[in-house]
C-alpha positions as CSV (number, residue, x, y, z in Angstrom):
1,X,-11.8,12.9,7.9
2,X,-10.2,9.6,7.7
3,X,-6.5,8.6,7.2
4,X,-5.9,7.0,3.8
5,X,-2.7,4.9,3.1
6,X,-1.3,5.1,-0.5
7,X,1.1,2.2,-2.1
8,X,2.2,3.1,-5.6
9,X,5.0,1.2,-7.7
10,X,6.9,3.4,-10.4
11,X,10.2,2.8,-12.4
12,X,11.7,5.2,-14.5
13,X,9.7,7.9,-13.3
14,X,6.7,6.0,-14.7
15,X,3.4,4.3,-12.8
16,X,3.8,0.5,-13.5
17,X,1.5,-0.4,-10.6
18,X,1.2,-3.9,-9.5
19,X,-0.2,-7.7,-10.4
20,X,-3.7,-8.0,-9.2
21,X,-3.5,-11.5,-8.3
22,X,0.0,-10.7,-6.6
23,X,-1.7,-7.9,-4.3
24,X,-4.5,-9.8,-3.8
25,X,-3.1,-13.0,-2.7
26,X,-0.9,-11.1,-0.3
27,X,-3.3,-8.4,1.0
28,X,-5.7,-11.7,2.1
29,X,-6.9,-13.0,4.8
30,X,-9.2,-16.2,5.9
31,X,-11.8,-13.2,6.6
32,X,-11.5,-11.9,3.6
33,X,-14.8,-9.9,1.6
34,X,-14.3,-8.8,-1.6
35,X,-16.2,-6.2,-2.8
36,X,-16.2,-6.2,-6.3
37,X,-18.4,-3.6,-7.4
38,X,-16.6,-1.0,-5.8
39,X,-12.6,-3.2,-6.7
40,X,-12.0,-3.4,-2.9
41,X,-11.1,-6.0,-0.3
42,X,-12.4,-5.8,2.8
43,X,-10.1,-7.9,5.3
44,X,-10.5,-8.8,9.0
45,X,-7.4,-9.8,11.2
46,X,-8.4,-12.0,14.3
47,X,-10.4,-8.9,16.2
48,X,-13.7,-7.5,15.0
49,X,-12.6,-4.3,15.1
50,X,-9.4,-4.9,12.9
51,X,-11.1,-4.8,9.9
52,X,-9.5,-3.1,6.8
53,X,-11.1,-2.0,3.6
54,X,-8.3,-2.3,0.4
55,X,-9.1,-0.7,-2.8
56,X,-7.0,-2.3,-5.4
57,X,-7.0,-0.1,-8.2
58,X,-11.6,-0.3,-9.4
59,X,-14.0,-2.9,-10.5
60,X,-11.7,-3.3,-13.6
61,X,-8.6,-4.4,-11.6
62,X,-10.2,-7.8,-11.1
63,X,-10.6,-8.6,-15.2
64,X,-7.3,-6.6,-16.2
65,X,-4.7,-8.3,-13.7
66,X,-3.5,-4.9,-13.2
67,X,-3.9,-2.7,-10.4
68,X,-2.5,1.2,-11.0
69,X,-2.4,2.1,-7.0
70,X,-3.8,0.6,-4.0
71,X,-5.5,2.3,-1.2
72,X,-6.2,1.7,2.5
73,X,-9.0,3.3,4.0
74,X,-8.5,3.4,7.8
75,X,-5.3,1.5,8.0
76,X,-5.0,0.1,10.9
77,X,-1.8,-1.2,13.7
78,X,-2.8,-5.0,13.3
79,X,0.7,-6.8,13.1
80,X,-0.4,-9.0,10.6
81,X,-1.8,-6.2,8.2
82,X,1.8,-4.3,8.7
83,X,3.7,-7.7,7.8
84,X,1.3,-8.0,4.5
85,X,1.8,-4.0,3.7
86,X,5.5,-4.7,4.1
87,X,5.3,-7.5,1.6
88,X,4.0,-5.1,-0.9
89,X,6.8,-3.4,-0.5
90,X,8.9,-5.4,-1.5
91,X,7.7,-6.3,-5.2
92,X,9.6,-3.6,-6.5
93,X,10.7,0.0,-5.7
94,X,7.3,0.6,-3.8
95,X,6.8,3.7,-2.1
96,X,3.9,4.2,0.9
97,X,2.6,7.5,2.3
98,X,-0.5,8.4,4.1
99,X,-2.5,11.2,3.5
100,X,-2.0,12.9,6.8
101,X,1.7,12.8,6.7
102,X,3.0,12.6,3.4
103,X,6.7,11.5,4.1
104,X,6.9,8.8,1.1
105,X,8.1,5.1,3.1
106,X,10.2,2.7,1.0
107,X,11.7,-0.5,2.4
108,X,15.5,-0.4,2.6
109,X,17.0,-0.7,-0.4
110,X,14.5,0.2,-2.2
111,X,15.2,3.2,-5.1
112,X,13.3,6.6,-4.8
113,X,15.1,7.8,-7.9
114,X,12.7,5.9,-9.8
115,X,9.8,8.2,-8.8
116,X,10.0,11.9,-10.6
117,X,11.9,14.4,-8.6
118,X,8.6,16.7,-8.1
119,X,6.7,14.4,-7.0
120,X,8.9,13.5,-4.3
121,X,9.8,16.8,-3.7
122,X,5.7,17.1,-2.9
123,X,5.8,14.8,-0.4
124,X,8.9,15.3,1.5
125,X,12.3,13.3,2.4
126,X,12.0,9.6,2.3
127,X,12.0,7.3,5.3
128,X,13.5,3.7,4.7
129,X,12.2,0.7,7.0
130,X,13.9,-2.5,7.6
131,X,10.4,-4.1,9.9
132,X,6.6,-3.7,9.4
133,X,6.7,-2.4,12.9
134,X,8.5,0.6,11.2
135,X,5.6,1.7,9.0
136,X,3.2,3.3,12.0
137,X,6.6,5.2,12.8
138,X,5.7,8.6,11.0
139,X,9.5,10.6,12.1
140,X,12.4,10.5,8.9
């Protein structure tokens, strides 16, 4: 089983997701494949194994301009794809977890009281970062 990374953006206890274009423009690289049929992004950073696939939301996300969630399959330790991931982070109150350890990551200063209280209760006591380099960190 693989590890999935999950970036959602809520306010006011409400999903309010993310620009597609935004996400997209961001989440790029030069090496850069999209995948449209399946809404996904599949990136390259400088090795050919540091390859990322990025699902922004389905097909739909593309003609919308709204992506709902993204998800990483596989994310990987590349430097460049933890600067770009902690970019994301910072286009609202975005919260990232991955799938085998829940702990929900927001960038400091950053508000979890915008996500419901179950939910967050789910996945455990958020961790604030201040670096990318801070996101492959999984202790509080």
């Amino acid at each position: 089983m693989s590890t999935e990374a999950f970036i959602w953006n809520y306010r006011d206890g409400e999903p309010i997701g993310f620009d597609y274009v935004t996400v997209r423009e961001i989440l790029s690289t030069d090496q850069t494949e999209s995948l449209d049929q399946y809404g996904c992004l599949r990136v390259w950073f400088q090795e050919p194994d540091d390859v990322v696939d990025i699902y922004l939301g389905g097909k739909e996300a593309a003609e919308s301009g709204d992506v709902a969630g993204i998800v990483v399959a596989r994310p990987i330790r590349h430097p460049a794809f933890l600067e770009r991931l902690f970019q994301v982070l910072q286009l609202g109150d975005v919260m990232l977890f991955y799938s085998d350890e829940t702990t929900p990551v927001f960038r400091s200063g950053a508000d979890a009281g915008q996500y419901p209280a179950d939910l967050l209760a789910q996945l455990g006591e958020p961790r604030y970062v201040n670096t990318p380099e801070e996101l492959v960190q999984q202790e509080p």
